[in-house]
C-alpha positions as semicolon CSV with decimal commas, in nm:
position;residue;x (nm);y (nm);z (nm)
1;X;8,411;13,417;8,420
2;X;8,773;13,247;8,446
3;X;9,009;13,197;8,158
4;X;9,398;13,086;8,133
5;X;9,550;13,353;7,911
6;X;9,863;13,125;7,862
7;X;9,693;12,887;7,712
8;X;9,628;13,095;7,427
9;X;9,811;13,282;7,214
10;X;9,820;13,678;7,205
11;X;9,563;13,692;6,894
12;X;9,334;13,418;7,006
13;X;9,311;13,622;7,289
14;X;9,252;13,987;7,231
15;X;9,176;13,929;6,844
16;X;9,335;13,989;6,528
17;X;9,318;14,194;6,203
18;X;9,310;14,039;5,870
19;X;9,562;14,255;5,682
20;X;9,471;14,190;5,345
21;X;9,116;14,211;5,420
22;X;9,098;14,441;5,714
23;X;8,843;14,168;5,862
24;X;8,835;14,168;6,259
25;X;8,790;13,844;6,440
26;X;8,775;13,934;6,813
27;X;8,972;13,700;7,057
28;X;8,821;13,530;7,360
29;X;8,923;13,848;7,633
30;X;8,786;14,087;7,412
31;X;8,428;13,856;7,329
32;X;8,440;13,807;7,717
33;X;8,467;14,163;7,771
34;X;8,206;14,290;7,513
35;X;7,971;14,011;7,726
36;X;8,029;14,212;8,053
37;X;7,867;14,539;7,902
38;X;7,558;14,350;7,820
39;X;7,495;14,242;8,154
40;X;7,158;14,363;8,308
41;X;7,174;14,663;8,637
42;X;7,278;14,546;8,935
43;X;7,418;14,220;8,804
44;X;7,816;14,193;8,919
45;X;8,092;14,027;8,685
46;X;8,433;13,877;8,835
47;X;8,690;13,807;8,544
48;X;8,960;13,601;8,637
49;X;9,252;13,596;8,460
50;X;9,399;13,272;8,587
51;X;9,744;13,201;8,498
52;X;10,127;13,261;8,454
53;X;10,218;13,664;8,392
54;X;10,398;13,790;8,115
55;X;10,494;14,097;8,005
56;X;10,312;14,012;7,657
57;X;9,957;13,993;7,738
58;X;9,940;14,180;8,067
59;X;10,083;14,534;7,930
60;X;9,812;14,509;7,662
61;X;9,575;14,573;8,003
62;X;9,734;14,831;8,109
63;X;9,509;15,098;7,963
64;X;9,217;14,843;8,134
65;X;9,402;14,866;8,479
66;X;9,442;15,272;8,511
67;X;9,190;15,545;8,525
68;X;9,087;15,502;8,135
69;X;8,965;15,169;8,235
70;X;8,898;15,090;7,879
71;X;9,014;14,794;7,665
72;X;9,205;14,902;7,337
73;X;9,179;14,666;7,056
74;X;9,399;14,644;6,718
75;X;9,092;14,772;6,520
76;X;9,056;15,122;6,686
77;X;8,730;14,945;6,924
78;X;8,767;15,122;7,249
79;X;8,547;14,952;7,512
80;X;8,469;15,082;7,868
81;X;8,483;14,865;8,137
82;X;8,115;14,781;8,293
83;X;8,120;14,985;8,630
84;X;7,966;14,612;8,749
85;X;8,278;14,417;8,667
86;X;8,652;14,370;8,817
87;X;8,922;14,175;8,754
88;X;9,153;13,922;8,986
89;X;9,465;13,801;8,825
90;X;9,577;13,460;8,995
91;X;9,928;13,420;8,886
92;X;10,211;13,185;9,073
93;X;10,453;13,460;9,046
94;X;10,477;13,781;8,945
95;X;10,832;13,725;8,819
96;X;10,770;13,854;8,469
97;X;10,505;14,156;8,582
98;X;10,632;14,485;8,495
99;X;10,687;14,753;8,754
100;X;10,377;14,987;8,557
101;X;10,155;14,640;8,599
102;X;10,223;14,583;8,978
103;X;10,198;14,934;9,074
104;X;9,833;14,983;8,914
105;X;9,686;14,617;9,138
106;X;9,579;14,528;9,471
107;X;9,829;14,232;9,604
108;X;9,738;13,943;9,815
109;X;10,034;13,685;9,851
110;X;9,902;13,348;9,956
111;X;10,226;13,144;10,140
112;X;10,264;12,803;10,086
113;X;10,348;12,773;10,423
114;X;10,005;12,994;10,531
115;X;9,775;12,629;10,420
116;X;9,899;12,375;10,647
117;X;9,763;12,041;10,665
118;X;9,536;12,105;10,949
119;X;9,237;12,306;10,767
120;X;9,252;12,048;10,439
121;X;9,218;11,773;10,698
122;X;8,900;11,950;10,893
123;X;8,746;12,052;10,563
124;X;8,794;11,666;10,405
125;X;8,655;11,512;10,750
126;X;8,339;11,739;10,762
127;X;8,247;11,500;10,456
128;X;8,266;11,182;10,690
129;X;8,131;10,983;10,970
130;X;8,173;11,048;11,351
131;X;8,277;10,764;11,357
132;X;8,591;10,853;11,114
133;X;8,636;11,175;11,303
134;X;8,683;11,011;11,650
135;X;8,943;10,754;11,460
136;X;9,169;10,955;11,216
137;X;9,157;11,309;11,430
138;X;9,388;11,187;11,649
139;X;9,574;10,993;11,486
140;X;9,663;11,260;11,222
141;X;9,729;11,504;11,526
142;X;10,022;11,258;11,672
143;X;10,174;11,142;11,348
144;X;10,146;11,349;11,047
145;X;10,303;11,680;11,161
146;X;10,582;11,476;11,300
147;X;10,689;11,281;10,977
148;X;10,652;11,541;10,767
149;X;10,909;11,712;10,932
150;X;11,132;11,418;10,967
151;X;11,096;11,318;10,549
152;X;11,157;11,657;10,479
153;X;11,434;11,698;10,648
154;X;11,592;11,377;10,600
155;X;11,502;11,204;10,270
156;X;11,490;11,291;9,916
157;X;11,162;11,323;9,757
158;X;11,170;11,263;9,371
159;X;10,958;11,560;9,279
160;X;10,923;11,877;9,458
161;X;10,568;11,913;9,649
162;X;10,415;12,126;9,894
163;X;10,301;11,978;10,254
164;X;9,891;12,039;10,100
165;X;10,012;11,822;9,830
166;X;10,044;11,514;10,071
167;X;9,796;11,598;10,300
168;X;9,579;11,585;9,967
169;X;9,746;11,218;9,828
170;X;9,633;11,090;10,183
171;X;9,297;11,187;10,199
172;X;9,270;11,070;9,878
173;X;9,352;10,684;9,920
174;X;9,137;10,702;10,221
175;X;8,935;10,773;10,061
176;X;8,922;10,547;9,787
177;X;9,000;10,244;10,027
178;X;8,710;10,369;10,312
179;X;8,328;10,355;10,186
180;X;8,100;10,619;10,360
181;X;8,070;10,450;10,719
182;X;7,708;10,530;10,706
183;X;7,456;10,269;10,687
184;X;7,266;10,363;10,350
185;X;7,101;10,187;10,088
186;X;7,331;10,132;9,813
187;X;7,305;10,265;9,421
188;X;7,267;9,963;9,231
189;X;7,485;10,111;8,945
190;X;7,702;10,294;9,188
191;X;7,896;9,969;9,289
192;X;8,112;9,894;9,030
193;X;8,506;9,929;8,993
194;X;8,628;10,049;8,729
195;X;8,719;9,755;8,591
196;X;8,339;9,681;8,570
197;X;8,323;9,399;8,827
198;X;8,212;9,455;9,177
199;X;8,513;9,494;9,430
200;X;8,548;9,238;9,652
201;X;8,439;9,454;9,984
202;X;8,141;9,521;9,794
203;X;8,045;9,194;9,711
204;X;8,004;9,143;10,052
205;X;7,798;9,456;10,125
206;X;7,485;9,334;9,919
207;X;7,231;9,665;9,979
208;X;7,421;9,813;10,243
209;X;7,755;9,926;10,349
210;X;7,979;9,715;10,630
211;X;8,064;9,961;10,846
212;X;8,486;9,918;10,914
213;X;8,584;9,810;11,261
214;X;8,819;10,075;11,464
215;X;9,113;9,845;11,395
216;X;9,035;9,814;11,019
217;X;8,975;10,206;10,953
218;X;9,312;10,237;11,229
219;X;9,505;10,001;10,938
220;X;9,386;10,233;10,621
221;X;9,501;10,506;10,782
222;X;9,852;10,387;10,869
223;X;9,877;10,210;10,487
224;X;9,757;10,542;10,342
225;X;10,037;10,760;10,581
226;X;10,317;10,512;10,440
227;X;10,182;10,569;10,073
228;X;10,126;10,964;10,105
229;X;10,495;10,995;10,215
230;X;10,625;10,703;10,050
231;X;10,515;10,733;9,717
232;X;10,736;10,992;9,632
233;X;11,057;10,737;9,750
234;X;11,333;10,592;9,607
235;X;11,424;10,225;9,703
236;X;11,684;10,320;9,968
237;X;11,471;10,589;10,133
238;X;11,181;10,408;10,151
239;X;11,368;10,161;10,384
240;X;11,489;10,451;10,600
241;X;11,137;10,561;10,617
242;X;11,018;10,200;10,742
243;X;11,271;10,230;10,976
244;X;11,199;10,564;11,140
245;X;10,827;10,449;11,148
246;X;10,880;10,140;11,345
247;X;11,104;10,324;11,602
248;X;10,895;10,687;11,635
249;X;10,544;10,524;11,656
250;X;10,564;10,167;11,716
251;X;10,327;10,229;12,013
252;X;10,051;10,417;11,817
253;X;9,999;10,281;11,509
254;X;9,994;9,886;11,438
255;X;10,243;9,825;11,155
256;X;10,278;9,457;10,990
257;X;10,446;9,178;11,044
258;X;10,609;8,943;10,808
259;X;10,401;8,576;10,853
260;X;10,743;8,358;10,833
261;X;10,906;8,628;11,032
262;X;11,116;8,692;10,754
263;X;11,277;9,039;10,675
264;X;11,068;9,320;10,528
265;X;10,951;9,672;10,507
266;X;10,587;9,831;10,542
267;X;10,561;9,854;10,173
268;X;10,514;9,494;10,157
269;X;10,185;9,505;10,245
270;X;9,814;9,587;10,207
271;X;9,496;9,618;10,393
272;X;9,249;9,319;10,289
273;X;8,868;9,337;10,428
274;X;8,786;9,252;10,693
275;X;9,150;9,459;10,846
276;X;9,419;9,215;10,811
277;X;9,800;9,307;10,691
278;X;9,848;9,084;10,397
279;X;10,161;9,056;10,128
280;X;10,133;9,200;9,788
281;X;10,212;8,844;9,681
282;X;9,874;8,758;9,734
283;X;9,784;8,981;9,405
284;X;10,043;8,833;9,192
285;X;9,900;8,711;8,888
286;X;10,157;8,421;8,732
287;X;10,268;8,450;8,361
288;X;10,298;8,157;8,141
289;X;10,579;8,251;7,851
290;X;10,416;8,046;7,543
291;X;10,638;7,713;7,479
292;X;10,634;7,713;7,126
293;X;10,542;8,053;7,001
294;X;10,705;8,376;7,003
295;X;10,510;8,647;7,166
296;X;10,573;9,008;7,063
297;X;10,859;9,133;7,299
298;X;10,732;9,457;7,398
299;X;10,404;9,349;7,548
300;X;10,509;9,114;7,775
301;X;10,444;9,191;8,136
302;X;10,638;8,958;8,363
303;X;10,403;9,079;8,724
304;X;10,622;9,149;9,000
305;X;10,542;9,339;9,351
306;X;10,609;9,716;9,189
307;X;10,413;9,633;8,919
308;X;10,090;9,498;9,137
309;X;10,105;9,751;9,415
310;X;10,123;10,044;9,134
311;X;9,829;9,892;8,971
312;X;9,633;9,870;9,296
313;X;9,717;10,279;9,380
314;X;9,650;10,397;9,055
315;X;9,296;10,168;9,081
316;X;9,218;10,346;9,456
317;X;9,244;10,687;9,286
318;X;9,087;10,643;8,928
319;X;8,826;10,499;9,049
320;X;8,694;10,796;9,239
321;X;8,754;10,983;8,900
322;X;9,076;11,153;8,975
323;X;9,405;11,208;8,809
324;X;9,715;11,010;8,876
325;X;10,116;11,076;8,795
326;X;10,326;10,808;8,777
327;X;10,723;10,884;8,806
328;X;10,998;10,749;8,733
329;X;11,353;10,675;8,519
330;X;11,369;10,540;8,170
331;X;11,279;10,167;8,193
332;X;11,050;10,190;8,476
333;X;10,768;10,018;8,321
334;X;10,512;10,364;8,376
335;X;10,440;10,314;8,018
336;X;10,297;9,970;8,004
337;X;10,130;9,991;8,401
338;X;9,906;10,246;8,224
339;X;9,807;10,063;7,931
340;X;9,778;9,742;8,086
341;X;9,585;9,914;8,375
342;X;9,343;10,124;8,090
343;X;9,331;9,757;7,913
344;X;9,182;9,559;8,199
345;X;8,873;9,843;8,243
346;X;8,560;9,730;8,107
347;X;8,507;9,802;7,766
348;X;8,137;9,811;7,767
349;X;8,195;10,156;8,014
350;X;8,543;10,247;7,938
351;X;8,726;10,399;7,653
352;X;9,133;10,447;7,651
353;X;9,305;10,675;7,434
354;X;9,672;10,767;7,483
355;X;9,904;11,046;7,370
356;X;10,244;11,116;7,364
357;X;10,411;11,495;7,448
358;X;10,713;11,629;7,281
359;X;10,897;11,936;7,285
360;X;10,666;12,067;7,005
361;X;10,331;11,977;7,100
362;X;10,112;12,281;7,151
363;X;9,797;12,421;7,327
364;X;9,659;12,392;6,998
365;X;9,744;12,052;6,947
366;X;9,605;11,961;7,278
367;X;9,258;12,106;7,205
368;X;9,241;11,961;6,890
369;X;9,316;11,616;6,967
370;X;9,082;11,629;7,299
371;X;8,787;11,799;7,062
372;X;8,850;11,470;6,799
373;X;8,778;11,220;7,127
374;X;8,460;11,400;7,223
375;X;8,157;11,426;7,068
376;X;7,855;11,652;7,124
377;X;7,576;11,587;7,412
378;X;7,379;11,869;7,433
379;X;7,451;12,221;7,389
380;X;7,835;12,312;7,462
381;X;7,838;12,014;7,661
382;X;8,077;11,705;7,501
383;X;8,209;11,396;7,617
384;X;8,327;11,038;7,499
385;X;8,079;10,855;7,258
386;X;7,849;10,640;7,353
387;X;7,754;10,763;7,689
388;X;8,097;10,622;7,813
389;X;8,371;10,747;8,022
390;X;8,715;10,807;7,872
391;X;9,100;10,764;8,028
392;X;9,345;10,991;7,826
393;X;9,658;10,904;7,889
394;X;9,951;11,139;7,876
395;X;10,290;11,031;7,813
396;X;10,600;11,227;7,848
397;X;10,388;11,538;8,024
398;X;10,690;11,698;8,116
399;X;10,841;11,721;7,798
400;X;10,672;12,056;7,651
401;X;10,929;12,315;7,592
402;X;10,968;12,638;7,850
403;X;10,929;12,959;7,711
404;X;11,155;13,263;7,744
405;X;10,894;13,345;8,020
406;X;10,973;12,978;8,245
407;X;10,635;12,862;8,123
408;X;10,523;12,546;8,015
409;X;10,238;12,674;7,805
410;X;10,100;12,361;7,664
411;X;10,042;12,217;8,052
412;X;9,885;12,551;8,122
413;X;9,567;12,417;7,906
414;X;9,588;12,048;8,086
415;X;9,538;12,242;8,377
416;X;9,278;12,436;8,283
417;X;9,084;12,146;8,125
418;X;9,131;11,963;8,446
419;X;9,037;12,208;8,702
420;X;8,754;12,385;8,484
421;X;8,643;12,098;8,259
422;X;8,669;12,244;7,912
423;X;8,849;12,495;7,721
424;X;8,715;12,789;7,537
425;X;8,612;12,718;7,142
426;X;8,898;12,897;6,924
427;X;8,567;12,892;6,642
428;X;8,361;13,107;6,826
429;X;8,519;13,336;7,077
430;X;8,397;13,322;7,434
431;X;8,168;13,037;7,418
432;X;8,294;12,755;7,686
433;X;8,310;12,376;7,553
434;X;8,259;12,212;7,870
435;X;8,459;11,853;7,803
436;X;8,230;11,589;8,084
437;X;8,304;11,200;8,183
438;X;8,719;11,203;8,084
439;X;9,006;11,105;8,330
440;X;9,328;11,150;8,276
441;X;9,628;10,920;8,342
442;X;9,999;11,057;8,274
443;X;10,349;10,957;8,321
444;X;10,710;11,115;8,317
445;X;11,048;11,099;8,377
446;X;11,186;11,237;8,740
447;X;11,262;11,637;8,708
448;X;11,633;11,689;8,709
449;X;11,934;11,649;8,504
450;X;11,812;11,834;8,158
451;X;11,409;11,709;8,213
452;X;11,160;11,954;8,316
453;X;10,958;11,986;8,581
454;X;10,559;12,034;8,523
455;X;10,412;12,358;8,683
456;X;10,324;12,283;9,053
457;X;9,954;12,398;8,988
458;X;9,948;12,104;8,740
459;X;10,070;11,897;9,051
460;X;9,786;11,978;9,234
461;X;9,498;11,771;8,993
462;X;9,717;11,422;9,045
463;X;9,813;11,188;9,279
464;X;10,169;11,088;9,274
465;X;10,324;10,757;9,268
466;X;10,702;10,713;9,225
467;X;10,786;10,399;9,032
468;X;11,119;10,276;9,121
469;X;11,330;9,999;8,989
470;X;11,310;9,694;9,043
471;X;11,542;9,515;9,317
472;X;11,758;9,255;9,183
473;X;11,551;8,950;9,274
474;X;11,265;9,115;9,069
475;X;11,455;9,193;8,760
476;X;11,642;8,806;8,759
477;X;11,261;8,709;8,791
478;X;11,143;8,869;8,486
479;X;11,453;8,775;8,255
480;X;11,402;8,408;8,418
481;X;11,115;8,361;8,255
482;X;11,104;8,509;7,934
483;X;11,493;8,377;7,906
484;X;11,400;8,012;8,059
485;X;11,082;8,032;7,893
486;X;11,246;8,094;7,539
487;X;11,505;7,846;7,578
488;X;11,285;7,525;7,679
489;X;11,322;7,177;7,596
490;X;11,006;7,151;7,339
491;X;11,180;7,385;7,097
492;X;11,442;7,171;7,107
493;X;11,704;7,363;7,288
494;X;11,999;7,096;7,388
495;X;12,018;7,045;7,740
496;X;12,410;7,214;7,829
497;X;12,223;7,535;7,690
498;X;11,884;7,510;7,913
499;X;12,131;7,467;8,178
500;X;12,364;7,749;8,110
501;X;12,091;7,993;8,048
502;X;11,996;7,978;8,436
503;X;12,348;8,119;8,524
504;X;12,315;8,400;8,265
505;X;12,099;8,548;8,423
506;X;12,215;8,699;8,704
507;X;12,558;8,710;8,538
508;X;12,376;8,995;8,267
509;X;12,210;9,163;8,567
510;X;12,573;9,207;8,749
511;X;12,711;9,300;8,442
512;X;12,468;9,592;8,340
513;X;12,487;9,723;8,655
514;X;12,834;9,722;8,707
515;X;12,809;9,951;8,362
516;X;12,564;10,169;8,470
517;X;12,800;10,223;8,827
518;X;13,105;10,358;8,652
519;X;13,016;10,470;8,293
520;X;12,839;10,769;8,439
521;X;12,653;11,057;8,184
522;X;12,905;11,349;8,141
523;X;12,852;11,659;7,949
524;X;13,062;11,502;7,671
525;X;12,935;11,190;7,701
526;X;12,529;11,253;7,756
527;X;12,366;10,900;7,592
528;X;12,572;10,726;7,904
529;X;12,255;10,653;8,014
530;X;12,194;10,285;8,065
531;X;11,854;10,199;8,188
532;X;11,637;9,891;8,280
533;X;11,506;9,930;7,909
534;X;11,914;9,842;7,789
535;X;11,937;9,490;8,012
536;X;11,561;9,398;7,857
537;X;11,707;9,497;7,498
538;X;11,991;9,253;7,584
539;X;11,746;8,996;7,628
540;X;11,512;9,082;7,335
541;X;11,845;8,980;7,099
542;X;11,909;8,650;7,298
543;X;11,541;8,530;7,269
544;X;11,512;8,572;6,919
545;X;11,756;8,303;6,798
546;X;11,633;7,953;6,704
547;X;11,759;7,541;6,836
548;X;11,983;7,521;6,492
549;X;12,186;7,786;6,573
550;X;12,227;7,800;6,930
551;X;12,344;7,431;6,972
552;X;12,651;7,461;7,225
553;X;12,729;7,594;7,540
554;X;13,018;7,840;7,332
555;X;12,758;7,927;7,089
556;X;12,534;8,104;7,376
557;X;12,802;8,276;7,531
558;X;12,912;8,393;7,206
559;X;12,574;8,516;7,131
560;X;12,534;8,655;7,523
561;X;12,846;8,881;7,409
562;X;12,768;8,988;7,073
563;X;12,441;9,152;7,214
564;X;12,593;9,310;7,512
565;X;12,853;9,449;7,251
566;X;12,562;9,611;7,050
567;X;12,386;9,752;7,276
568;X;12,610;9,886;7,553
569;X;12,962;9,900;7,337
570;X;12,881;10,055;7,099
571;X;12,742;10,307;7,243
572;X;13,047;10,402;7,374
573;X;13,273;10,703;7,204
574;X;13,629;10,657;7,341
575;X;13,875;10,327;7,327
576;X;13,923;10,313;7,657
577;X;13,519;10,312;7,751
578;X;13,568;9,982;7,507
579;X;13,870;9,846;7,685
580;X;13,687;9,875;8,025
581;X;13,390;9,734;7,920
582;X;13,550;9,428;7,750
583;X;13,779;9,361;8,072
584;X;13,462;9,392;8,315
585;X;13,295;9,174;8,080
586;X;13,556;8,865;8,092
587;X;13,645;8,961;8,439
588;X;13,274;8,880;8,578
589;X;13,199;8,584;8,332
590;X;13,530;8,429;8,526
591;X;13,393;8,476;8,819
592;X;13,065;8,378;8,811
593;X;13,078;8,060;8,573
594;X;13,468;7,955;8,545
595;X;13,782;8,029;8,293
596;X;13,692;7,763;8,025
597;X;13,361;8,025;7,999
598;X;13,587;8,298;7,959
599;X;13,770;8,163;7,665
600;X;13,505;8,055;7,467
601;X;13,454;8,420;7,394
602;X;13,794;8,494;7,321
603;X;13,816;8,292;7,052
604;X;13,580;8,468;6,779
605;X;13,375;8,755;6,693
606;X;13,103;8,694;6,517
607;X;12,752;8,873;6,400
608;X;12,456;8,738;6,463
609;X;12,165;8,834;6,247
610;X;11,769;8,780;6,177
611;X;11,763;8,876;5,827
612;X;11,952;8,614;5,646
């Protein structure tokens, strides 16, 4: 029997006494406890206390841990431990263990460093082909242990992770991109993506699999190396790692090459059946801004390359029906990948639900809201209704607050509904609720700087994928067309403004980020924090104006600066922040589109409003 005492609290574990009433209501240890001296002869009973230490719960054990070896409870009931049962505690740490609790235990420390790669590669490739096994044995031998080294040592990952951790993310795009290479008649209902459609490989396969040619399983494997490591990247290191790869193993491993001979990076591209590198441009959907209405601002989704090649990883994971993380700053876009990823699934198999986590949210909370998605199947058995499957979406999963301990107790149950499937019932003490046919999806903000971390046991259940921001070509993209999009001929925008539009875009870009550069976050000055979610709130002012008011060139640029002004000045808390920002503001407009630009702002200030 295994249970997470941090994900409970100290009553709902051992019990509690009604004081008024004197009523006892045992907790889930003690019901689990009064189960082990029920047990028939001979039968053995392993509790497992799996979870964080703190000097709360554990000293109540003590009296359980030394000769007495009997469990005291608040209403006098002493109980005996079963001579058939023992205990394992299976902590991270043992910061917060007393020296009475350490000295009455057996230890066994487990190193990070004692699990290396090599045995979670052996054990994953007992599971596949020969054919597999002759292809990816050596080719993990000569490159992983290498690079792992090298990133370590020389790049920045965004989140902390052990060397098992990306071992793990490998193994696990290859095997959502690799079918079983054995030739097997094929599940009729077992075929489907996620989204509900058959994928294109297995369109092809009809009743049985295609088995992958050496050169096409040699291509996964060097696509799923450059995701394990480079997921975790920023931008800049991400080109170092192309760069290290092309030099260290140019002769083993076949990397891609741009078509036009152009320049680019690994990341560029994909595997497509039947083994060929192609560009992620091939995926990119095209969006059509509306010409005469106005669609709501916030779900627009201009595609661009992050946004596909996220949507394809998180797709080669969830499908297999595991977890995925994305990271990344504010303005990102995690947010709406997710949705817009849980949107597309099929509906007729698929159900999406999605909640945010603060500071306050609780274990209790947690429970609860999973218990209201669920409904019964048989016995303690629940799942989604319908007979469907369910993606629960976590937002923010970093955000629960750390206890005095260092605990993030609310996490502590995501992990144990993850890794055991269900919680215990708070109604009736010690009977499991096994939760069936859920997923779970979750984003946050990179650790670092004030934000948490999540618990690296919680690390474990996902895969990983870092979403960066945008390069500059991408974001001018998306503000092209939702800003050349608004401002189009057929709502009668005059043709000096259509014009003029063009060049403000880049000219906002250069100005944000010229912002962001040197009005850096300071103890004194903490909401400095200008994000790709301030440049699109720039633009979400300048589309909502109408033909009779923006009719001149001055007009625009007048409007360009009043909504820079509101949301980046005045933000600001001292003059001279202002002063800056005003002179960086003229200085760039001069250079990019001319003095007479520059003074039509100086002439006025006015306020432009919806509401009137």
């Amino acid at each position: 029997m295994r249970m997470n005492p941090k994900a409970i609290t100290a009553a709902q574990m051992f019990g509690r006494l009604d004081v008024a009433t004197n009523d006892w209501t045992d907790g889930i240890f003690s019901a689990l406890w009064r189960k082990t001296l029920k047990i028939r002869t001979g039968e053995h009973i392993w509790l497992v206390l799996d979870g964080p230490v703190d000097s709360i719960w554990i000293e109540n054990l003590n009296s359980v841990l030394d000769d007495n070896k009997t469990l005291t409870l608040a209403n006098g009931d002493r109980l005996t431990m079963s001579p058939t049962s023992k205990i394992i505690f299976e902590p991270e740490n043992i910061d917060n263990a007393s020296p009475a609790t350490v000295s009455r235990n057996g230890m066994v420390y487990m190193s990070s460093s004692g699990l290396t790669w090599d045995p979670v590669l052996r054990a994953w490739l007992k599971t596949r082909s020969p054919r597999e096994n002759e292809i990816y044995t050596p080719l993990f031998e000569e490159t992983f242990p290498i690079t792992y080294t090298w990133c370590t040592q020389n790049l920045t990952f965004s989140m902390r992770v052990l060397q098992s951790n990306i071992i793990a993310q490998i193994l696990n795009l290859l095997e959502g991109l690799v079918p079983p290479q054995i030739v097997e008649s094929e599940d009729p209902s077992g075929n489907k993506s996620l989204n509900g459609d058959e994928d294109e490989e297995e369109k092809d396969k009809g009743e049985e699999i295609i088995l992958f040619t050496p050169e096409h399983l040699h291509k996964v494997y060097v696509f799923s190396l450059i995701w394990g490591f480079g997921s975790l990247l920023e931008t800049e290191d991400r080109t170092r790692f192309d760069g290290y790869l092309r030099k260290k193993f140019s002769e083993n491993l076949d990397f891609p090459k741009h078509p036009n001979n152009k320049p680019c990076i690994v990341f560029d591209f994909y595997v497509k059946h039947p083994g060929k590198w192609e560009l992620w441009d091939d995926l990119m959907m095209h969006y059509q801004y509306p010409d005469t209405a106005t669609p709501d601002y916030a779900s627009i989704l201009v595609p661009i390359v992050d946004n596909v090649r996220i949507n394809y990883l998180i797709h080669c994971i969830a499908k297999q029906g595991k977890a995925v993380l994305l990271l990344g700053e504010q303005g990102s876009a995690k947010t709406v990948m997710m949705k817009a990823y849980m949107k597309n699934c099929n509906p007729e198999q698929f159900i999406g639900r999605s909640f945010n986590f603060s500071s306050a949210t609780s274990p209790y909370q947690f429970q609860k809201t999973i218990e209201s998605y669920v409904e019964k199947r048989s016995g303690m058995t629940f799942g989604p209704p319908g007979g469907k499957k369910m993606l629960v979406f976590i937002d923010d999963i970093n955000l629960p607050q750390i206890n005095e301990w260092g605990d993030q107790i609310t996490n502590e149950i995501v992990r144990q509904t993850m890794s055991m499937n269900g919680f215990y019932s708070l109604e009736k003490p010690g009977d499991f609720t096994t939760v069936i046919d859920i997923l779970f999806l979750a984003a946050m903000g990179q650790p670092g700087g004030g934000r948490n971390d999540i618990p690296a046991r919680l690390k474990r259940q996902f895969s990983i994928f870092n979403c960066p921001l945008p390069n500059n070509d991408s974001i001018d993209k998306i503000f092209k067309v939702i800003g050349e999009g608004h401002y189009n001929a057929k709502r009668g925008f005059a043709a000096e403004v259509r014009s003029l539009i063009k060049k403000v875009i880049p000219l906002t870009r250069e100005l944000w980020a010229r912002t962001r550069a040197n009005l850096l976050p300071t103890p004194a000055k903490f909401h400095y924090v200008f994000s790709l979610r301030d440049l699109s709130r720039v633009w979400q002012g300048m589309v909502g104006t109408l033909p009779t008011v923006i009719e001149s060139e001055k007009c625009l640029m007048l409007l360009w600066k009043h909504e820079f002004s509101r949301v980046f000045s005045d933000r600001f808390t001292h003059e001279k922040d202002k002063e800056w920002f005003n002179k960086a503001m003229y200085d760039i407009t001069e250079e990019v589109l001319g003095t007479e630009y520059k003074k039509m702002m100086l002439d006025k200030e006015p306020v432009f409003v919806d509401f009137m």
